[in-house]
Backbone as CSV, one residue per row, in Angstrom:
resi,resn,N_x,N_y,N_z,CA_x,CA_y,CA_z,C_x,C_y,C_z
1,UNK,0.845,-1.164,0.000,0.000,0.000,0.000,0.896,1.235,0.000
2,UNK,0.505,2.474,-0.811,1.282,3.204,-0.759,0.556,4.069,0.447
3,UNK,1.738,5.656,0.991,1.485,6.073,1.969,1.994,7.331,1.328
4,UNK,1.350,8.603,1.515,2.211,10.176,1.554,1.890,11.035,2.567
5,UNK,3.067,11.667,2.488,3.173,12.493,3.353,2.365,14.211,3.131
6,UNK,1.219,15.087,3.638,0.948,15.743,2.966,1.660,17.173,3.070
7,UNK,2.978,17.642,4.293,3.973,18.194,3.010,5.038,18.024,2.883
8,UNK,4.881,16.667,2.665,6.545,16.630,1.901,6.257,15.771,1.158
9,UNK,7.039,15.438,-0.423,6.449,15.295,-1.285,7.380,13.579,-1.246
10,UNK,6.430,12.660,-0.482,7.202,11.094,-0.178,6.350,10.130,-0.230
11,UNK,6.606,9.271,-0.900,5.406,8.378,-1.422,6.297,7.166,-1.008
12,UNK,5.706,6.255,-0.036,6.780,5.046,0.906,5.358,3.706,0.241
13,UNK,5.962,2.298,-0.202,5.349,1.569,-0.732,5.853,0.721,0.423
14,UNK,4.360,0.253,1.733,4.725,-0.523,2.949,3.615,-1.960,2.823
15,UNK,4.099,-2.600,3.360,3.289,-4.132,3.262,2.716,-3.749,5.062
16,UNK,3.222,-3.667,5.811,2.897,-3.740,7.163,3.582,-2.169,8.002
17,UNK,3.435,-1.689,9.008,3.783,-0.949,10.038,3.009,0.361,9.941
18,UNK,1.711,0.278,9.639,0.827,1.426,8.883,0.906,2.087,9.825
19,UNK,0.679,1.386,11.509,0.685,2.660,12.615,1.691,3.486,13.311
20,UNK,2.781,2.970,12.601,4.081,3.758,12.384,3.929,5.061,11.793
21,UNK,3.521,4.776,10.762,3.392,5.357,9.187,2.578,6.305,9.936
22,UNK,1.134,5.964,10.053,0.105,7.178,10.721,0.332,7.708,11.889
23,UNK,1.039,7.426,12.672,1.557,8.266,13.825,2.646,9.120,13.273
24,UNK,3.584,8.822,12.450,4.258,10.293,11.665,3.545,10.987,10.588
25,UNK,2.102,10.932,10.619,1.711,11.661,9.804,1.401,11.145,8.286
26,UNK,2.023,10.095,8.085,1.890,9.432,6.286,0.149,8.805,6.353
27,UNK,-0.365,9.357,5.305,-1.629,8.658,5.316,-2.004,7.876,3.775
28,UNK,-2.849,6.712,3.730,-2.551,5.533,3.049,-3.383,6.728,1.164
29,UNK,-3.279,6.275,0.274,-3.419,6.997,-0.635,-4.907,7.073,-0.999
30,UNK,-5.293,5.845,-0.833,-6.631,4.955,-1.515,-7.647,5.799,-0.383
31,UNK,-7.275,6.347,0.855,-8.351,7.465,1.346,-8.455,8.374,1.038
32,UNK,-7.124,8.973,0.512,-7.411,10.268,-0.125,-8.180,10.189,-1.186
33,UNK,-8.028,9.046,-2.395,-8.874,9.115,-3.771,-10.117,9.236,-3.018
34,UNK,-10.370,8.472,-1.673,-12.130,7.990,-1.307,-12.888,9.322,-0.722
35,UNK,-11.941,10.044,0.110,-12.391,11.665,0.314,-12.777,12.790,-0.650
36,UNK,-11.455,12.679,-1.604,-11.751,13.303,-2.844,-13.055,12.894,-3.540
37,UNK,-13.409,11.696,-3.694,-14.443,11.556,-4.355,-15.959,12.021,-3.682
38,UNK,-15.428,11.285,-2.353,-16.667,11.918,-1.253,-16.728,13.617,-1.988
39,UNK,-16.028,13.749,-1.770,-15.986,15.487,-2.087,-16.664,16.176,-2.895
40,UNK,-16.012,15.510,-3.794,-16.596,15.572,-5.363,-18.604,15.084,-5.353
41,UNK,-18.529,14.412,-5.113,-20.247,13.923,-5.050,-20.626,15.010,-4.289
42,UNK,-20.654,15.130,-3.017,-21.095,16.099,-2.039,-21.682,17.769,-3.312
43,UNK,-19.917,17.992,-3.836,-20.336,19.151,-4.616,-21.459,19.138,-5.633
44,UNK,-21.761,17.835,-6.371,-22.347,17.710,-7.673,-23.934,17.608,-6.792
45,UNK,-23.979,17.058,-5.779,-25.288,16.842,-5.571,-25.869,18.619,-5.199
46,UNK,-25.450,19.148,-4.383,-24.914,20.610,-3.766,-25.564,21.147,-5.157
47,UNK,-24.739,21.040,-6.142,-25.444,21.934,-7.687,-26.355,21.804,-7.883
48,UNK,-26.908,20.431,-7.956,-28.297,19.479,-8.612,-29.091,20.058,-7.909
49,UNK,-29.282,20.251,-6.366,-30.022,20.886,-5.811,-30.442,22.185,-6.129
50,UNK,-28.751,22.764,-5.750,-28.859,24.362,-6.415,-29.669,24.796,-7.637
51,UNK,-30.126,23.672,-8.462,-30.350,23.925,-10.112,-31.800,24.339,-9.783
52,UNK,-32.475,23.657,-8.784,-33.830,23.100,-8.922,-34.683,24.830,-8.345
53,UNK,-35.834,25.066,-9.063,-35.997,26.293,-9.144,-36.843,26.480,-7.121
54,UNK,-36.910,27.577,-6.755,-37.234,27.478,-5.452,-39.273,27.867,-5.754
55,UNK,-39.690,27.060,-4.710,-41.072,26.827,-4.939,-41.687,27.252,-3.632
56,UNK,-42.640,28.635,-4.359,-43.835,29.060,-3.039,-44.652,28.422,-2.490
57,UNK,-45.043,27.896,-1.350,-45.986,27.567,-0.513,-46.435,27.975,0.875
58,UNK,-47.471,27.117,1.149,-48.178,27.773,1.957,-48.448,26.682,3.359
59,UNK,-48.043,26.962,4.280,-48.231,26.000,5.313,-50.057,25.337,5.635
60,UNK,-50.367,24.241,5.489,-51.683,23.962,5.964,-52.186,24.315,7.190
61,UNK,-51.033,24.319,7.972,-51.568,24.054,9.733,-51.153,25.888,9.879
62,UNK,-50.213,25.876,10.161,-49.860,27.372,10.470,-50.558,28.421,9.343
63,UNK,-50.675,28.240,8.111,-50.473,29.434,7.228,-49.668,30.362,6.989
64,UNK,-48.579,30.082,7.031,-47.336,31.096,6.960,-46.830,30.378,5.217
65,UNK,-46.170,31.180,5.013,-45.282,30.785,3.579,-43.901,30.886,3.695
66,UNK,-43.795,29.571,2.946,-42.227,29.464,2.947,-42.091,28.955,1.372
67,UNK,-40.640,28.597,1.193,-40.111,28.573,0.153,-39.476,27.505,0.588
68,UNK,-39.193,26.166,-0.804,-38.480,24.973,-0.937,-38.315,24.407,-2.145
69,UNK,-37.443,23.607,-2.602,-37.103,23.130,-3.351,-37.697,22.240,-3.942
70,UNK,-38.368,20.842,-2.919,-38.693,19.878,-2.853,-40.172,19.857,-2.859
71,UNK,-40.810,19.552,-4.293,-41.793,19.747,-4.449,-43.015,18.702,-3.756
72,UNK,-42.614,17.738,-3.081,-43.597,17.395,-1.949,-43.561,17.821,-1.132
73,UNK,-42.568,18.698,-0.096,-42.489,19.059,1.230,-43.947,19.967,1.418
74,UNK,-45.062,19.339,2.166,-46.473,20.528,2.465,-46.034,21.064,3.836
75,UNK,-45.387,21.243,4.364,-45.470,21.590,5.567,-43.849,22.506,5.526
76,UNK,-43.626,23.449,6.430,-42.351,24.065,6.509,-41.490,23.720,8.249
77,UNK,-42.286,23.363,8.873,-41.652,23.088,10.033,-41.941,21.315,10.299
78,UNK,-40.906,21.013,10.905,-41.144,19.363,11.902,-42.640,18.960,12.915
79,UNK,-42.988,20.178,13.815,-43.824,20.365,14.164,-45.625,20.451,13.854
80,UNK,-45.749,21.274,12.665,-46.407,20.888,11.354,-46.563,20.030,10.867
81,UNK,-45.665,19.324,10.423,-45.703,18.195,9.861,-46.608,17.247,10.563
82,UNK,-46.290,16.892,12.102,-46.730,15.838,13.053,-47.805,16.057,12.933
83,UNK,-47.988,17.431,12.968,-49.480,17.907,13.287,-50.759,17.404,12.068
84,UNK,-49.916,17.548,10.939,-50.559,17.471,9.570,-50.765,15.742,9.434
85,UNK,-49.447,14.684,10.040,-50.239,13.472,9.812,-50.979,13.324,10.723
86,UNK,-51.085,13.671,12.034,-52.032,13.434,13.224,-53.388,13.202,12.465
87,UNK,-53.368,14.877,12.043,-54.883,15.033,11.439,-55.489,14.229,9.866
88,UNK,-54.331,13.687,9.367,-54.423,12.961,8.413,-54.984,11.013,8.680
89,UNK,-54.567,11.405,9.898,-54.583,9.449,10.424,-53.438,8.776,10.056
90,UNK,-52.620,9.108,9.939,-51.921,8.226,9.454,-50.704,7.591,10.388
């Protein structure tokens, strides 16, 4: 497995003593690709969202208006909500 160091520019190819390795700081490579990617998704979903146009509504229980993305959300608070299946039966 390889290991780097992030600043100094050392790339050590170890079979065993990883907690050597991570107690001076070298961390294994294959997490960094897995963070980076985490990363990367995080951002793309972040846009996808961002894309989606923002939508007026109107609370059932309260009557207040809010704004959301998510074109099923009927309710704007947690509280509401409970309230709204209570009265729904469900």
């Amino acid at each position: 497995m390889k290991y780097t160091h992030p600043k100094y520019n050392l790339i050590i190819n170890a079979n065993g003593g990883y907690r050597v390795l991570e107690k001076l700081g070298f961390k294994p490579e294959q997490d960094e690709e897995k963070t980076k990617k985490k990363e990367e998704q995080k951002e793309k979903f972040k846009q996808f969202i961002a894309s989606h146009p923002l939508i007026d509504k109107i609370c059932p229980i309260c009557n207040q208006p809010f704004q959301t993305r998510n074109p099923k959300v009927r309710t704007n608070t947690r509280k509401c909500g409970q309230q709204l299946r209570r009265k729904e039966g469900r």
